[in-house]
Structure formats: structure tokens, C-alpha cells
C-alpha positions in Angstrom: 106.8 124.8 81.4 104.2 124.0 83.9 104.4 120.9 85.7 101.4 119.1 84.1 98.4 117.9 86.4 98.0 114.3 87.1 94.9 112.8 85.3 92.1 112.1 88.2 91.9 108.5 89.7 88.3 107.2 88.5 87.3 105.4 91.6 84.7 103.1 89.1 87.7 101.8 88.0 89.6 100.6 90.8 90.1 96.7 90.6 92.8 94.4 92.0 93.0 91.3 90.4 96.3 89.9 91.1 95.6 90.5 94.7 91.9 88.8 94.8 93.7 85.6 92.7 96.2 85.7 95.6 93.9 85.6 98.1 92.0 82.7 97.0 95.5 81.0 96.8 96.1 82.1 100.3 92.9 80.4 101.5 93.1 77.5 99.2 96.5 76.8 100.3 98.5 78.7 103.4 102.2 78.8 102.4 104.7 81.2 103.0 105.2 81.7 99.7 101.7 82.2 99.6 101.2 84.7 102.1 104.3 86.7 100.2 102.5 86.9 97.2 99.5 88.8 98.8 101.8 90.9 101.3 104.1 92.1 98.7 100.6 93.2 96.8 99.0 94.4 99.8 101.8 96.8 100.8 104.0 97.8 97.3 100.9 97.7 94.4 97.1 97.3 95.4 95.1 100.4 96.0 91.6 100.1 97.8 88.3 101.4 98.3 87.5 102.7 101.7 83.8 103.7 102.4 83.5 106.8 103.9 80.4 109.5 105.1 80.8 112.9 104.1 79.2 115.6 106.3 79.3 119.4 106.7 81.1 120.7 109.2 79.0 122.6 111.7 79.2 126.0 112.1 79.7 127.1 116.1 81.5 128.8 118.6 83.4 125.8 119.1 84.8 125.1 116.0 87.7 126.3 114.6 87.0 129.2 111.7 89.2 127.6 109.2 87.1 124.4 109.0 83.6 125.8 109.0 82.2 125.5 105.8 84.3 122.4 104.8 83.4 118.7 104.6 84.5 116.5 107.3 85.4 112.4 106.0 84.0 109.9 108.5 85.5 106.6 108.0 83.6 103.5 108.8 84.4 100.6 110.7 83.7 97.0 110.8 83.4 95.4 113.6 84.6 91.6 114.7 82.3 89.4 117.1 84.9 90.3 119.9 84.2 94.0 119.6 87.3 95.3 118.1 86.7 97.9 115.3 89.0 97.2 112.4 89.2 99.9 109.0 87.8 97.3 105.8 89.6 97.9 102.4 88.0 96.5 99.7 89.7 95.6 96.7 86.6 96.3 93.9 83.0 96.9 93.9 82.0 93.7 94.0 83.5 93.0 97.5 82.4 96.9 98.5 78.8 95.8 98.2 78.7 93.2 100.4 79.2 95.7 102.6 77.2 98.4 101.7 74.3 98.2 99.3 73.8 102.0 98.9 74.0 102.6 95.3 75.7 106.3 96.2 78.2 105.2 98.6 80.8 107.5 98.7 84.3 106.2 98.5 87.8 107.6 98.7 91.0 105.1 97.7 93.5 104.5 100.0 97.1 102.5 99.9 98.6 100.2 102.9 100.8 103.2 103.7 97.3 105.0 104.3 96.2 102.6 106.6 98.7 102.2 108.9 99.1 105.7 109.3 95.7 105.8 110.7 95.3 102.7 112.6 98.9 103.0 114.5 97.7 106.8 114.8 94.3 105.8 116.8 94.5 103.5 119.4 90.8 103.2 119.3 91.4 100.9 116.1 92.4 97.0 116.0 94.0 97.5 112.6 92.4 96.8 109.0 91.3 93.7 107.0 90.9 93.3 103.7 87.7 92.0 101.9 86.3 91.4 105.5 83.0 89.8 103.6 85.0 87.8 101.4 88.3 85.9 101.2 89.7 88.1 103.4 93.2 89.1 105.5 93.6 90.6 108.5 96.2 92.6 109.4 96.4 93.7 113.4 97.7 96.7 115.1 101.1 94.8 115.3 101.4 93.6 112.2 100.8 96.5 110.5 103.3 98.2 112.7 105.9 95.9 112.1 105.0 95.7 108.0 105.4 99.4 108.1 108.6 99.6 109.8 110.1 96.9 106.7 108.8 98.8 104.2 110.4 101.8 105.6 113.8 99.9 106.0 113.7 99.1 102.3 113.1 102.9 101.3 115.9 103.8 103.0 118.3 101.1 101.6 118.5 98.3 104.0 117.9 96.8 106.9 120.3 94.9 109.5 118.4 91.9 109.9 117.3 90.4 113.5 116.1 86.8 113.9 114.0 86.7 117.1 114.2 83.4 119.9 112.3 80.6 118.3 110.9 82.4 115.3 111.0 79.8 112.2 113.1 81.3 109.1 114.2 78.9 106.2 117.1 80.2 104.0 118.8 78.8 101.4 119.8 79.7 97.9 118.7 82.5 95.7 115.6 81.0 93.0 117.6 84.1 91.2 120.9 85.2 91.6 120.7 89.1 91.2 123.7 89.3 89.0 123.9 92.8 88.5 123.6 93.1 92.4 126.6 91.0 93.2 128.3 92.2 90.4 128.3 96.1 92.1 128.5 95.0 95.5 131.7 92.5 94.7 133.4 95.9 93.4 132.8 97.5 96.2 134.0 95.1 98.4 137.3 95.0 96.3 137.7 98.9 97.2 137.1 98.6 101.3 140.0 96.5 103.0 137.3 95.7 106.0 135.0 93.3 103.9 136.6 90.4 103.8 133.9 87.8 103.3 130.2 88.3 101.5 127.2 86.0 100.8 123.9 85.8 99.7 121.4 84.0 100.9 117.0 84.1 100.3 115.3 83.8 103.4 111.5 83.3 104.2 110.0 84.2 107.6 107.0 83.0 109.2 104.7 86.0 107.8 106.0 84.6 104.0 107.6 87.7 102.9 111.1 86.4 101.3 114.1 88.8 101.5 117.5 88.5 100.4 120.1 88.1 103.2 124.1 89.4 102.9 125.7 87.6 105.4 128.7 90.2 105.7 132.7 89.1 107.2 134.2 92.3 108.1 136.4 94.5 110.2 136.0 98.0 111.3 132.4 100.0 112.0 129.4 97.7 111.2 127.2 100.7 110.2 129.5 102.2 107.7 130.0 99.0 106.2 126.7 98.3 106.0 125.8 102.0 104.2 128.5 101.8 101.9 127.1 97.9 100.8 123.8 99.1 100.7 124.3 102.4 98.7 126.4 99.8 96.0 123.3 97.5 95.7 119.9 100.3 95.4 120.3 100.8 92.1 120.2 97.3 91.4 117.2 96.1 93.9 114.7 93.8 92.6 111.9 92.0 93.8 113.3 91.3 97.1 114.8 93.6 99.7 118.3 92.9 101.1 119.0 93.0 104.8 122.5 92.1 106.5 123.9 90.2 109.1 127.3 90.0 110.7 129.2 87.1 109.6 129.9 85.3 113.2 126.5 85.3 114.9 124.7 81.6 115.4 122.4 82.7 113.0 124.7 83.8 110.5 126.8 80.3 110.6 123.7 78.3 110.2 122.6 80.5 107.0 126.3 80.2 105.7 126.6 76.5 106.4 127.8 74.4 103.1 127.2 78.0 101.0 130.2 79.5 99.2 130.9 83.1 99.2 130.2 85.3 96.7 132.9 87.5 97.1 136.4 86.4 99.2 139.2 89.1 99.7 142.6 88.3 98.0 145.3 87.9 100.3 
């Protein structure tokens, strides 16, 4: 049978409440936990509207034969009081006509993913800001780069975490132990004589975004250690993505410190 069509996104629709009660959290109140809540809904669940002009695309000499006669998508920019031009993403109507009062102003949705593909694609843009009239978040060139680049890491499974010079992290225990998680990671570790030690910490980093940390004791070649945890633990990923460390790094000791394993080797 045909593979059936997917029903058309009605752009009249689109809403993000979660994310606009985040954000007036956020500005109420700047926590880390906080600033999670609205990352992990800017990147993983919100979708936005993006103003764009539509416009003919000229027919000439100087234009290639396979795009006269189409419609070319201008996206417009906002632009700060320092001059840099950031994309806006609005998360409703409401928010969209602060910004434009044009009762026909043509839209297209877009996702994080979306954006950053364009910003870090254009150096000509800052980044892109959500609700730039309203409770709003900016998110620069960098940051978007570097949000990208996690999100990617936790498609692919995991992510060897790295804890810069002087960046602020708190860890301690789990708010909830991902059971099933341990559970297939501890038989793994029971079948690979090289992990010897494992444990699991939560961390939160200075941006707010909280991630589970394995803190892993072992012998042999890191990166195959690391794959072979990781491809245990996706099916059982929850709300927080795992990275690793190596047990016997200073940062390592200092997330371990007065934490019992979760899995020890029998001698």
C-alpha cells in the first residue's frame, strides 16, 4: 500500500503554551532549572512562526532556468539597537503581531534545528530570539552552535563530557533513578572485563540544561567502551541525555565524592 500523506500543518493553529509559561518563569525567576525547562522546549518540542515575504522570481539572463517562474522566501530580520540582525520566532499569533500588523502576513513554521541551520549558515546573522516583543530569549551565534552540536551528540547516543576551566556545574544525585537504564547498562558491564567501576550522577551547567553523567572506571580503549555503554542505554533514554567521563580525572573525583557505584566488578 501507498505510504499515506501526512495531513497539512494549519499554520492558524500553531501555539506553544508550555514554552510561553516557561518563559514567564524564566523572567520571573532565572534558575538553571529554569532556563532547562525553556531549552529543552526550545530545541526537542516547540515549533514557530517565522514571517516571511514571498516574491516572484524574476525572469533574466542572469538567472538560473530552473528557478524562473518559482517563488523565492525572503525571511525578515529584527534588528537590536547595536545593529545586529537576529531571525525572530514567534511562538503564536498573538506574539507575531506585535511584530507585524498585516492582517495577510505570510508565515512559514520553522523548528530550532531550522534555525540554526540558517544562522550558523549566514554569517551575516547574530542568531535568533524568541518572542523578541515579548518575554523573550535570545539565543547568539554561539550558543546556537554549541546547542546544536548537544543535540546532535544525543542523536547519536552520547556524548563524552568536557567540563571547561572555571565553568560552574553542580552534580549530585539523580531526582530519578533511570532504573531500566542502569539495569541494561549493569548487564553490560557484567559481560566486558574492562569496566570495572560505573556511576551515575545528574548534573546542571550554567546554561540550565541538566544531563545525566556515567562516570566510567575502566581499562582498555575509551571509545569502545563508551559505544558499547551507550548502545546498552538508547533504548532506555529518558528525559535527560547521558554523557561520560573517565573515572580518574579531577572532575570525575569531585562528581564521585561520597557517591556509591552503581555497578562494581566482582573480583
Amino acid at each position: 500500500m501507498p505510504e499515506a500523506k501526512k495531513p497539512a500543518i494549519d499554520l492558524k493553529k500553531i501555539s506553544n503554551p508550555q514554552l510561553v509559561e516557561a518563559l514567564a518563569a524564566l523572567h520571573k525567576e532565572n534558575t538553571p532549572q529554569n532556563q532547562g525547562k525553556v531549552l529543552d522546549l526550545v530545541l526537542n518540542h516547540a515549533s514557530f512562526l517565522a514571517p516571511v515575504v514571498l516574491a516572484p522570481v524574476p525572469k533574466g539572463q542572469n538567472v538560473p532556468p530552473q528557478l524562473q517562474g518559482k517563488t523565492a522566501i525572503q525571511f525578515q530580520l529584527i534588528t537590536t539597537k547595536d545593529g545586529r540582525p537576529f531571525f525572530p520566532a514567534f511562538t503564536d499569533w498573538d506574539e507575531l503581531h506585535k511584530f507585524s500588523k498585516l492582517q495577510d502576513q505570510r508565515v512559514v513554521m520553522l523548528r530550532f534545528d531550522n534555525y540554526a541551520q540558517m544562522v550558523l549558515k549566514d554569517n551575516r546573522t547574530a542568531g535568533m530570539v524568541v518572542n523578541p516583543l515579548g518575554m523573550s530569549l535570545t539565543l547568539d551565534r554561539k550558543t546556537l552552535e554549541s546547542l546544536a552540536k548537544r543535540k546532535a551528540e544525543l542523536a547519536r547516543g552520547y556524548a563524552q563530557e568536557q567540563v571547561e576551566k572555571d565553568t560552574q556545574v553542580m552534580v549530585g544525585d539523580p531526582e530519578e533513578e533511570p532504573e531500566e537504564l542502569l539495569n541494561a547498562v549493569s548487564d553490560l558491564a557484567a559481560k566486558r572485563e574492562e569496566i570495572q567501576r560505573l556511576w551515575l550522577r545528574e548534573m546542571v551547567r550554567q546554561d540550565g540544561m541538566k544531563r545525566y553523567i556515567i562516570v566510567v572506571d575502566h581499562t582498555g580503549v575509551q571509545e569502545e567502551v563508551f559505544q558499547a555503554i551507550a548502545q546498552a542505554a538508547a533504548p532506555h533514554f529518558g528525559k535527560l541525555p547521558v554523557d561520560m567521563i573517565p573515572f580518574g580525572t579531577g572532575f570525575a573525583d569531585a562528581a564521585t565524592e561520597d557517591a556509591e557505584p552503581f555497578y562494581v566488578r566482582q573480583a
